[in-house]
N, CA, C and O atoms as a MOPAC input file, in Angstrom:
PM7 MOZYME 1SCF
protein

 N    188.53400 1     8.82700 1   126.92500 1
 C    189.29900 1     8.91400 1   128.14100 1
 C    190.17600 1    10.15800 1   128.07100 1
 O    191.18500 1    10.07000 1   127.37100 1
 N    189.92900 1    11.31500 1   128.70600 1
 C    190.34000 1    12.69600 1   128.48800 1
 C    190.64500 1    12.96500 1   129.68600 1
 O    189.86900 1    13.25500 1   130.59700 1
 N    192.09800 1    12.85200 1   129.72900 1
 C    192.51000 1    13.09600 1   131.65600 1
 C    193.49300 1    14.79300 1   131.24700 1
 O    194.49900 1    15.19900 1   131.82800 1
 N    193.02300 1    15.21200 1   130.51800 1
 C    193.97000 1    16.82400 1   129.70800 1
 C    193.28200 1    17.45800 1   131.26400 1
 O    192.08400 1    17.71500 1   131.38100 1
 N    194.14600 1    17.61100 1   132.21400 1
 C    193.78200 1    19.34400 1   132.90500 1
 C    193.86200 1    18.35400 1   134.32400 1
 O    194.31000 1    18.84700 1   135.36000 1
 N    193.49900 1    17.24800 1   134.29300 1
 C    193.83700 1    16.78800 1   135.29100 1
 C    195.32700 1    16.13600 1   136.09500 1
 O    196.21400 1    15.50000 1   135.52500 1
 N    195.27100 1    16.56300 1   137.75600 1
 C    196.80800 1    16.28400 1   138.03700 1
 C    197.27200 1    14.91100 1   137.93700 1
 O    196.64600 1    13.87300 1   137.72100 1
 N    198.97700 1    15.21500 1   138.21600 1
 C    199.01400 1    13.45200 1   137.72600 1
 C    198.50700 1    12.40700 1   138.90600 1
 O    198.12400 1    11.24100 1   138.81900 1
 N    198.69200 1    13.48100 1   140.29400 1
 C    199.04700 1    12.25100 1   141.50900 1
 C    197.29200 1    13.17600 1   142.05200 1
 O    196.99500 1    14.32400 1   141.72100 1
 N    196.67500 1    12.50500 1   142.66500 1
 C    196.02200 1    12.46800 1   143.82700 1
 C    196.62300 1    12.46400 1   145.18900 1
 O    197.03200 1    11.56500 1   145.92400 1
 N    196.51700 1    14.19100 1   145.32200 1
 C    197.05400 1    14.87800 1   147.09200 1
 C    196.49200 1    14.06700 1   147.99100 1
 O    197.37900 1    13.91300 1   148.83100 1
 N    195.34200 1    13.31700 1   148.40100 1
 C    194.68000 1    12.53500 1   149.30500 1
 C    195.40500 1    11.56000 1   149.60300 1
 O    195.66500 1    11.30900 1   150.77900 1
 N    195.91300 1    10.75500 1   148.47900 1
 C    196.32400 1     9.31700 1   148.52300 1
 C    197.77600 1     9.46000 1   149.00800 1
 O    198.34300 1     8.59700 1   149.67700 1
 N    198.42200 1    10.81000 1   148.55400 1
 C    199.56400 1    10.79700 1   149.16000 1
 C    199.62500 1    10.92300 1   150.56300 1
 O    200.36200 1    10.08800 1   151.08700 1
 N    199.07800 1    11.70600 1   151.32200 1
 C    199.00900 1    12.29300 1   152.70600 1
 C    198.15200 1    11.32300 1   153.24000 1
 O    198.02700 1    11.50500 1   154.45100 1
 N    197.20100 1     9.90700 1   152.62800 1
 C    197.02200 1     8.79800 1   153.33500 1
 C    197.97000 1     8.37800 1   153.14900 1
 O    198.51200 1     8.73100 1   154.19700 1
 N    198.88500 1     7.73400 1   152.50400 1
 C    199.97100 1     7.28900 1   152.76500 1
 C    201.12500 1     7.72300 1   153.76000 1
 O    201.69100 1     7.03100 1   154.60600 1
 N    201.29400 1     8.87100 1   153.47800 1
 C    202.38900 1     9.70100 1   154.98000 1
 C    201.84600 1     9.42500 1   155.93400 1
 O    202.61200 1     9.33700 1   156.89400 1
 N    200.37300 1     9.14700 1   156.24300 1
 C    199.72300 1     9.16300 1   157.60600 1
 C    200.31900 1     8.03500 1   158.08400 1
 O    200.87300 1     8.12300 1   159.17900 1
 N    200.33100 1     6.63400 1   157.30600 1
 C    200.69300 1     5.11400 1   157.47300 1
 C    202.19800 1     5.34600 1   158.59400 1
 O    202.73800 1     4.47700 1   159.27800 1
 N    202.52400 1     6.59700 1   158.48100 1
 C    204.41900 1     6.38300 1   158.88300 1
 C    204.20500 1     7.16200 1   160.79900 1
 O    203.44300 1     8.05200 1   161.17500 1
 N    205.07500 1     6.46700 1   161.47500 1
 C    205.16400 1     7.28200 1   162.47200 1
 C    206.07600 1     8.62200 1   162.17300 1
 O    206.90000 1     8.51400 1   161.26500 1
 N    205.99200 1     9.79700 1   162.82800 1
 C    206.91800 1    10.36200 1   163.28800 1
 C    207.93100 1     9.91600 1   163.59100 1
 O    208.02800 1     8.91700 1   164.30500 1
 N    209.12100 1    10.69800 1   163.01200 1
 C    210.19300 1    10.33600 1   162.60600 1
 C    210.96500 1     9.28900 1   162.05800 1
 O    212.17400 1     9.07900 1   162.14400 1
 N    209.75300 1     8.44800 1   161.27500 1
 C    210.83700 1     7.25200 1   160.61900 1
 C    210.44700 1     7.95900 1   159.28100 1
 O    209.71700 1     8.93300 1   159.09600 1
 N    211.17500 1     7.15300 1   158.37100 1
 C    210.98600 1     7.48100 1   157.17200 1
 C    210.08400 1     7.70100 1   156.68000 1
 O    209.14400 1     7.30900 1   157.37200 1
 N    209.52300 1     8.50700 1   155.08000 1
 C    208.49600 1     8.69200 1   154.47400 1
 C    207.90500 1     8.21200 1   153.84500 1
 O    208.07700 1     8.50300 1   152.66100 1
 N    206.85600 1     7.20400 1   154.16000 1
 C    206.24400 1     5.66600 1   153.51300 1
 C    205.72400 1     5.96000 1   152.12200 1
 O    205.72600 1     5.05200 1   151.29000 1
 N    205.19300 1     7.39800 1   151.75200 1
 C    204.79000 1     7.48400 1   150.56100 1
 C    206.02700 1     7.57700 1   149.41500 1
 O    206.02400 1     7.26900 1   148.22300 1
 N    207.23600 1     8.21000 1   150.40200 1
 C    208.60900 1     7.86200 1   149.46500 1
 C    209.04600 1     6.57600 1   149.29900 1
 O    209.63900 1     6.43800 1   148.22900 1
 N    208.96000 1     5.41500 1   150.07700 1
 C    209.27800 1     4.29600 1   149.85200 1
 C    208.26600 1     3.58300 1   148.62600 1
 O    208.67700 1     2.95900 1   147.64800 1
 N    206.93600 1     3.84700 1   148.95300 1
 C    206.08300 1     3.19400 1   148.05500 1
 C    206.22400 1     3.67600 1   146.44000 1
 O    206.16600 1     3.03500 1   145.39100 1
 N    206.46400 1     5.29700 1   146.77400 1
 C    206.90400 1     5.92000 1   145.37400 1
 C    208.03600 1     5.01900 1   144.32700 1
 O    208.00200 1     4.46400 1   143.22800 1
 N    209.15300 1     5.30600 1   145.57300 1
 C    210.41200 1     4.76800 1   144.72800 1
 C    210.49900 1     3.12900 1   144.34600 1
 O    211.24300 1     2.66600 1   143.48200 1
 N    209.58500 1     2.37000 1   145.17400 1
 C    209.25700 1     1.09700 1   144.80000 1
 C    208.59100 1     0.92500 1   143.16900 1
 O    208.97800 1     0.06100 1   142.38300 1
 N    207.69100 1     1.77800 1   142.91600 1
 C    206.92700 1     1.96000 1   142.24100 1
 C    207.71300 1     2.64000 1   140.69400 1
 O    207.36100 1     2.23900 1   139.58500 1
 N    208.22300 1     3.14100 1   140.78600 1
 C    209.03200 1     4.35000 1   140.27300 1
 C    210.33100 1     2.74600 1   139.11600 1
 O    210.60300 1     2.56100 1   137.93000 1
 N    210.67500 1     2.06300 1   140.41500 1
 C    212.01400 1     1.04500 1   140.01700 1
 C    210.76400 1    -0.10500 1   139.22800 1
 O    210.85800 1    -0.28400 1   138.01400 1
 N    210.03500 1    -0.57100 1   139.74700 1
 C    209.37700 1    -1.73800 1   138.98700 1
 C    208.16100 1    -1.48900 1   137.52000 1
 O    207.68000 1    -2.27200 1   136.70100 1
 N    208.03800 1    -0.12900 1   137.73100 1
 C    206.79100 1     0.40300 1   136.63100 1
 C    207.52400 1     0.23200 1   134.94400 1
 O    206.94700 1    -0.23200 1   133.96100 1
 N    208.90200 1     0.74700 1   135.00900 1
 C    209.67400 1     0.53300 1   133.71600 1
 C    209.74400 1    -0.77900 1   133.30800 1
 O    209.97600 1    -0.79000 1   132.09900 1
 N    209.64500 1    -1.95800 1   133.78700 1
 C    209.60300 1    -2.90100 1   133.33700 1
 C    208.90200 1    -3.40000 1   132.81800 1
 O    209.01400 1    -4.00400 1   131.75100 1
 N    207.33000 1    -3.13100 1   133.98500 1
 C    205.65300 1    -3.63000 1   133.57400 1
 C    205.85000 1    -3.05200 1   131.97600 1
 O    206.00200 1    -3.71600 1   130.95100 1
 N    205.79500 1    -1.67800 1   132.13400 1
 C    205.73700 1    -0.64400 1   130.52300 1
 C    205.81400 1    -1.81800 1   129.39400 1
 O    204.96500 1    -2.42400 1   128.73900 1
 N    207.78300 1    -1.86400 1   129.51200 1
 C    207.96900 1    -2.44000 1   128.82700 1
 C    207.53000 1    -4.03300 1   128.44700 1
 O    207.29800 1    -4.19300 1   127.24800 1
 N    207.39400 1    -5.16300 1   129.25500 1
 C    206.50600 1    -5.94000 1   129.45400 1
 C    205.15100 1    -5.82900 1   128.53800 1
 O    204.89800 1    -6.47000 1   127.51800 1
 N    204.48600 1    -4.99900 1   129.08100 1
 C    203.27900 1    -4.28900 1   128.29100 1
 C    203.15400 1    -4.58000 1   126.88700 1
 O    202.30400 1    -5.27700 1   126.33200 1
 N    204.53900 1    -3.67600 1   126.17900 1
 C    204.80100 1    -3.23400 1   125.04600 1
 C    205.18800 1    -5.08500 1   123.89500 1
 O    205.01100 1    -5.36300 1   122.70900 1
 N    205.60900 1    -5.68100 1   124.79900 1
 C    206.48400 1    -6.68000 1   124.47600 1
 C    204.83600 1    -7.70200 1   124.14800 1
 O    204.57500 1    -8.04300 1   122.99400 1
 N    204.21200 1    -7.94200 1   124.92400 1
 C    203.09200 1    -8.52900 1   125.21400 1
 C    201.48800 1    -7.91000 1   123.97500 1
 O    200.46100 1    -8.41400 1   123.52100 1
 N    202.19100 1    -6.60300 1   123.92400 1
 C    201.46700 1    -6.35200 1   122.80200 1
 C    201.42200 1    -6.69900 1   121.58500 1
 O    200.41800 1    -7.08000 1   120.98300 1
 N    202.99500 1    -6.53300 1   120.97500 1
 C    203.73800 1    -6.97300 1   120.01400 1
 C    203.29700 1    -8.49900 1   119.25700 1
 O    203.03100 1    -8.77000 1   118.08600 1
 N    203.35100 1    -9.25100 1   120.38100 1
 C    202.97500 1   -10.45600 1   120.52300 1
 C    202.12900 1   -10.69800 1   119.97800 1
 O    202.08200 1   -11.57000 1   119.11100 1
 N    200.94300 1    -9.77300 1   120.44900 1
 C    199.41200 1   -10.20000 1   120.05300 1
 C    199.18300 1   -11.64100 1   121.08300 1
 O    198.79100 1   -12.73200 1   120.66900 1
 N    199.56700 1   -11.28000 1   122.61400 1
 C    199.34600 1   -12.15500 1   123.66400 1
 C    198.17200 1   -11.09500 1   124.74900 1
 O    198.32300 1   -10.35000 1   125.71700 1
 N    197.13800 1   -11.51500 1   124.00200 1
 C    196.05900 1   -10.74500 1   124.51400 1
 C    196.05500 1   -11.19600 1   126.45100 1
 O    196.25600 1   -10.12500 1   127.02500 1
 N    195.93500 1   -12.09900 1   127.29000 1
 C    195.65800 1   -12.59900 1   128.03700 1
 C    196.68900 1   -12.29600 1   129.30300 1
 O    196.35800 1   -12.58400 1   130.45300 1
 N    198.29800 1   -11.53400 1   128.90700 1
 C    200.00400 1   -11.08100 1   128.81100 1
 C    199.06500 1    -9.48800 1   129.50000 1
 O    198.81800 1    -8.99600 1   130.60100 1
 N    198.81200 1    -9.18600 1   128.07800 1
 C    197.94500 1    -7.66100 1   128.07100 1
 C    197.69300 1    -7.37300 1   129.11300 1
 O    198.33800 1    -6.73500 1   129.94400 1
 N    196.26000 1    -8.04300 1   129.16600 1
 C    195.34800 1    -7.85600 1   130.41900 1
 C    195.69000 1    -7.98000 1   131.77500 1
 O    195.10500 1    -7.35800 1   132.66200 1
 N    196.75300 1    -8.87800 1   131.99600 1
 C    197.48700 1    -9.23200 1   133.14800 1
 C    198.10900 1    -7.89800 1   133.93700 1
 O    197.83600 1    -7.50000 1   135.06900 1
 N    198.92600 1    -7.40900 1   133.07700 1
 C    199.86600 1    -6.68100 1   133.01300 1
 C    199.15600 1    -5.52000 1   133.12100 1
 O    199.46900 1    -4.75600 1   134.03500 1
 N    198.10900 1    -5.17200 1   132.25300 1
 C    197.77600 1    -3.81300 1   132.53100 1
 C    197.09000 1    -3.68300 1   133.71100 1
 O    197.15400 1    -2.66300 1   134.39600 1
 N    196.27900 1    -4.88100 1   134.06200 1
 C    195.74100 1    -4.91700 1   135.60100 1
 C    196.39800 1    -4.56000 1   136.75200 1
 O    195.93000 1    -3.96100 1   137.72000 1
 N    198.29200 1    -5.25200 1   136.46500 1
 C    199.18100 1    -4.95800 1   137.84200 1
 C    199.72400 1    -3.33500 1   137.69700 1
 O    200.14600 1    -2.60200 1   138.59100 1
 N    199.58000 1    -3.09500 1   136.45800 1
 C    200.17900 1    -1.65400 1   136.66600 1
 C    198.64900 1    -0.61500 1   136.60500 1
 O    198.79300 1     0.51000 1   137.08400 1
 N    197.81500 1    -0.82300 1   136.27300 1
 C    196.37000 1     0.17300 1   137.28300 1
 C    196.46300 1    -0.59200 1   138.66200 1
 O    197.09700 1     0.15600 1   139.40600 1
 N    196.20100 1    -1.46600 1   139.17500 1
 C    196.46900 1    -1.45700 1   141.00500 1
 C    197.73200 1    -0.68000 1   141.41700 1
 O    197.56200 1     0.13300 1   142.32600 1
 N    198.95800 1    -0.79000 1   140.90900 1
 C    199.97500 1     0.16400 1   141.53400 1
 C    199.46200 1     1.45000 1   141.22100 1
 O    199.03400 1     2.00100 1   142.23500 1
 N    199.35100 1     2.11300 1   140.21600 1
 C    198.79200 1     3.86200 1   139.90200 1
 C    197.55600 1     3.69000 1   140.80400 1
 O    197.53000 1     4.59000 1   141.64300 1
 N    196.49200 1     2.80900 1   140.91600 1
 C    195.77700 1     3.67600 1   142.06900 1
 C    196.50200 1     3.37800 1   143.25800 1
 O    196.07900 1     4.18600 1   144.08400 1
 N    197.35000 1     2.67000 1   143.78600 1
 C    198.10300 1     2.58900 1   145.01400 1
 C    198.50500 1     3.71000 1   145.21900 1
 O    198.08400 1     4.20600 1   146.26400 1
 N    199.65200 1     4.76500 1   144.18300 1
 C    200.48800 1     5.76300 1   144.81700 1
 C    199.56100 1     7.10500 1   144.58800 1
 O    199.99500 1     8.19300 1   144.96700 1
 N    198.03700 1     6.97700 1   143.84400 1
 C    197.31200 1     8.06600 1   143.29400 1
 C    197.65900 1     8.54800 1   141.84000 1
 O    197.51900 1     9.75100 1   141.61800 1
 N    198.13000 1     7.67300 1   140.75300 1
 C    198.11000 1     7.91600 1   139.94900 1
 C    196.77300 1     8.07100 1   139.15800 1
 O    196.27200 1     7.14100 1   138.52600 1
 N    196.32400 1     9.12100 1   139.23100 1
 C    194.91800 1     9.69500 1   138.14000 1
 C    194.97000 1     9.40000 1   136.79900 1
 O    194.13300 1     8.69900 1   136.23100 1
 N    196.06600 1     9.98400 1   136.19300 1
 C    195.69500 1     9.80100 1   134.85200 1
 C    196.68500 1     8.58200 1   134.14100 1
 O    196.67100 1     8.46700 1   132.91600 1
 N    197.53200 1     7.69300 1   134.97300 1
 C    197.68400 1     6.23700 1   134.34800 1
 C    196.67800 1     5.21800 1   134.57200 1
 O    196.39500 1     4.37200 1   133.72400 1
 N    196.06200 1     5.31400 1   135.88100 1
 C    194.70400 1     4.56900 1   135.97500 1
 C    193.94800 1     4.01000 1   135.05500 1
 O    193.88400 1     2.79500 1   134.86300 1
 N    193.15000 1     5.12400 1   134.25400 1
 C    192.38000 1     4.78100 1   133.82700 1
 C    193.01600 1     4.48100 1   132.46600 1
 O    192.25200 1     3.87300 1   131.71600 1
 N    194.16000 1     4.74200 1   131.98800 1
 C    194.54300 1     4.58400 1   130.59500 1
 C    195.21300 1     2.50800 1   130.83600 1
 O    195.54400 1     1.62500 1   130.04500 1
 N    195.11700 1     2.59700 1   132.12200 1
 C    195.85900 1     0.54300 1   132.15000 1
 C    194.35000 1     0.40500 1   132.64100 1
 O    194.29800 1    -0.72200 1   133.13300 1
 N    193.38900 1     0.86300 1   132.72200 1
 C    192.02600 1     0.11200 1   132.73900 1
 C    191.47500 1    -0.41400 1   131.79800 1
 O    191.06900 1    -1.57500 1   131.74200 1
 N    191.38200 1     0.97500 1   130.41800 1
 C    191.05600 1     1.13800 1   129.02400 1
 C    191.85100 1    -0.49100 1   128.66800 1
 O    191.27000 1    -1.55200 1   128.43800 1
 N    193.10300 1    -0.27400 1   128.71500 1
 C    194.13400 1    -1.68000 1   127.99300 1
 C    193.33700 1    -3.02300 1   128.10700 1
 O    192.98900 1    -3.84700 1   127.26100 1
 N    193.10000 1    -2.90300 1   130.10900 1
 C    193.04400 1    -4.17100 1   130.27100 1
 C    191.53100 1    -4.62700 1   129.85800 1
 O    191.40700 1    -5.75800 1   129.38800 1
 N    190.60600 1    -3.96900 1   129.97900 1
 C    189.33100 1    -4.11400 1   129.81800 1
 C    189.25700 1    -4.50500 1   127.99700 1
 O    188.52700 1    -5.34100 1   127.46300 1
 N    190.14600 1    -3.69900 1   127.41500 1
 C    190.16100 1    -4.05700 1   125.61800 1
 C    190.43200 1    -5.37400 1   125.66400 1
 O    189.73700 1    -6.15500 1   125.01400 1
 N    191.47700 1    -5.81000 1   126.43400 1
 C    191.86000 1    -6.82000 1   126.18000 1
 C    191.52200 1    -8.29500 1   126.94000 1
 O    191.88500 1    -9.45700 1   126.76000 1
 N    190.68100 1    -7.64500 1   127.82700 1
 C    189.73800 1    -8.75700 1   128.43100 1
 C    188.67500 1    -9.47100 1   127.43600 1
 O    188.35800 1   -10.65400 1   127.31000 1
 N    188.24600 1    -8.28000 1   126.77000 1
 C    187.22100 1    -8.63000 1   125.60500 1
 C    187.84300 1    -9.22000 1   124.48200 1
 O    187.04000 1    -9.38700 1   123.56400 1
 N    189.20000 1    -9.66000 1   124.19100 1
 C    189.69800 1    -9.94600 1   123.30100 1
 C    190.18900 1    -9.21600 1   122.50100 1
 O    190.76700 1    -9.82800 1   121.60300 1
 N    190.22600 1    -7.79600 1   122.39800 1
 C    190.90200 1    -7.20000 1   121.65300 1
 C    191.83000 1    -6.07700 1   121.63200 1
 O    191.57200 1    -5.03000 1   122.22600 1
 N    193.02300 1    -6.28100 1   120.89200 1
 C    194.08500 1    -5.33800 1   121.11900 1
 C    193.65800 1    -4.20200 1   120.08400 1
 O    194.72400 1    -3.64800 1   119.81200 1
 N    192.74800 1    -3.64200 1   119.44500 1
 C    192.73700 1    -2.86200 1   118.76000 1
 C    193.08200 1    -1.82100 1   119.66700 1
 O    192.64300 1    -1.99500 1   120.80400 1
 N    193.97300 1    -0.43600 1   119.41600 1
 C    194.24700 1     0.35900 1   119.82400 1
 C    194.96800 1     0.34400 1   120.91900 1
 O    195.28700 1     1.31600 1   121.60400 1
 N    195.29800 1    -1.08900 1   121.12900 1
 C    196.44200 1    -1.26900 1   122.43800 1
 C    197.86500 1    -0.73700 1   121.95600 1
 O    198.41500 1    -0.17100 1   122.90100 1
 N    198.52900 1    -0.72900 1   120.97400 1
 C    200.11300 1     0.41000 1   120.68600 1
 C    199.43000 1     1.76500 1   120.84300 1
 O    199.82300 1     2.26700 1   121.89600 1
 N    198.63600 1     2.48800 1   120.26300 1
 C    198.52800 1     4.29800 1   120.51000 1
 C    198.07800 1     3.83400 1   122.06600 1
 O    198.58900 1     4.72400 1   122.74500 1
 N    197.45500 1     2.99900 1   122.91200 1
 C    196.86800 1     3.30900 1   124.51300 1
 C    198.25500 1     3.61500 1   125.25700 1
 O    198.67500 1     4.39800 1   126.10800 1
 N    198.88400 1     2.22500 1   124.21100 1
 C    199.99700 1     1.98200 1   125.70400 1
 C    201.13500 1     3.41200 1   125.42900 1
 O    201.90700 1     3.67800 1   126.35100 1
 N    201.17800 1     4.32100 1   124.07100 1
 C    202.23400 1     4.88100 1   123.81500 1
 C    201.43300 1     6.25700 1   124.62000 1
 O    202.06400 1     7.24500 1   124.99600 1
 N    199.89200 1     6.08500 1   124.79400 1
 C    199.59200 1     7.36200 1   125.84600 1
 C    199.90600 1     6.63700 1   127.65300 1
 O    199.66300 1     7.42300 1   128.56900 1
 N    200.15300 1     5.94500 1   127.84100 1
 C    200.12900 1     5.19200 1   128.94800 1
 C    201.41700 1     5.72400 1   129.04500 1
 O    201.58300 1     6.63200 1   129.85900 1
 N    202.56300 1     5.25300 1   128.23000 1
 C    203.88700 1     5.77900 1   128.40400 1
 C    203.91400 1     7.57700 1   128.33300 1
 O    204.31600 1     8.15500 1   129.34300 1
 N    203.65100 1     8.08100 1   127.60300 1
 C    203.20500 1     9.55700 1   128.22500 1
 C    203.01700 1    10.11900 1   129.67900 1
 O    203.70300 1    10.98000 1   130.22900 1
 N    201.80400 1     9.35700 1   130.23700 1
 C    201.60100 1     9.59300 1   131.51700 1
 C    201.92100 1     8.92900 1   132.20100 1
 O    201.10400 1     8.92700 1   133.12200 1
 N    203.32900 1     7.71500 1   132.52800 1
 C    203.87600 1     7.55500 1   133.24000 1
 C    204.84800 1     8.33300 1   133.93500 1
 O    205.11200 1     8.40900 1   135.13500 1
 N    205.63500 1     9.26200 1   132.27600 1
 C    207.07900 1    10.29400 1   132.43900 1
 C    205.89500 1    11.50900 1   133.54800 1
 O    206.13900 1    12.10600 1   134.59600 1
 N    205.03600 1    11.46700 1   132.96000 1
 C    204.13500 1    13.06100 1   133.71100 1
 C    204.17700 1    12.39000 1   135.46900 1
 O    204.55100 1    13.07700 1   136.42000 1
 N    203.81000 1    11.25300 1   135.56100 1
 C    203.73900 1    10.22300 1   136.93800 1
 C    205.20100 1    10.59500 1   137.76200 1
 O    205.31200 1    11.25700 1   138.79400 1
 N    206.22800 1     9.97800 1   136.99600 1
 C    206.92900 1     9.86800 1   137.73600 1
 C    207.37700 1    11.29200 1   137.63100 1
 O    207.76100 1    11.54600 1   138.77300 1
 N    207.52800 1    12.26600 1   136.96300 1
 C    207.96500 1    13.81300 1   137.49600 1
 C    207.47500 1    13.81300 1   138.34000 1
 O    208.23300 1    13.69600 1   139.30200 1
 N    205.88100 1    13.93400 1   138.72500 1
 C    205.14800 1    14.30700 1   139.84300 1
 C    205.57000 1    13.56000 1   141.03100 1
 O    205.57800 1    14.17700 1   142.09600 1
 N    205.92900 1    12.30700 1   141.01700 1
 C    206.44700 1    11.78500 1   142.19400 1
 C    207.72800 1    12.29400 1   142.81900 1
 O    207.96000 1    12.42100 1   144.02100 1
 N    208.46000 1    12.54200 1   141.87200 1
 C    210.05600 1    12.53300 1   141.93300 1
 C    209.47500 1    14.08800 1   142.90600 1
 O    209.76500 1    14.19000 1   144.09800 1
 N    208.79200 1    15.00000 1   142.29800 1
 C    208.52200 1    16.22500 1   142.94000 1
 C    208.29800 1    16.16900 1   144.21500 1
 O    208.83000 1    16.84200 1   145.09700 1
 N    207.08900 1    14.93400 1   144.35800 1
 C    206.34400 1    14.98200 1   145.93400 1
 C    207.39800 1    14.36900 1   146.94500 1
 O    207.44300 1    14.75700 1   148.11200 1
 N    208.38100 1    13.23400 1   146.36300 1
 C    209.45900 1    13.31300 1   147.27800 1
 C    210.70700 1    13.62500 1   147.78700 1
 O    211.44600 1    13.19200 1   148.67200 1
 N    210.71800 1    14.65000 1   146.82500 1
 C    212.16300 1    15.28900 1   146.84300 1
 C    212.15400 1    16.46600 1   147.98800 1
 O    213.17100 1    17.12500 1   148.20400 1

């Protein structure tokens, strides 16, 4: 899973999202961002906690709700790294779930710069 060169956010998904908003109300891809932005630190950690555990079933849960939010706001390269998790851990195994999730946490900070960018 080699997301090196690729951006963090998907331009499409954002500007479908702005489309969702009328003129002149607020910026729906900023709301969904900053929604996203406040509840993702927790999943992480959650994640991390659930790993620890060796609560394989925690894992999978969890990494499932945080790949549906990254493809929600166009996150590219957290996607597929909470797919990798959840799919390991569908099969039963956490091998390599601490180095996934500590690249997962990597490309969240790269995530949310890029967001913080697209709505500032």
């Amino acid at each position: 899973m080699n997301t090196t060169g690729l951006s963090a956010l998907d331009p499409l998904v954002i500007e479908a999202i702005r489309s969702l908003g009328a003129p002149g109300e607020p910026d729906v891809f900023a709301e969904v961002a900053c929604l996203f932005l406040a509840e993702a630190p927790s999943q992480l950690s959650a994640l991390h906690a659930a790993i620890a555990d060796g609560r394989v079933e925690s894992v999978s849960q969890i990494a499932h709700r945080l790949r549906g939010s990254a493809l929600d706001i166009g996150a590219l390269r957290m996607a597929p790294v909470c797919a990798a998790i959840e799919y390991a851990a569908r099969a039963g195994s956490l091998e390599d779930a601490v180095s996934r999730a500590d690249h997962l946490d990597r490309e969240f900070v790269a995530t949310r710069d890029a967001l913080r960018q697209a709505i500032a």
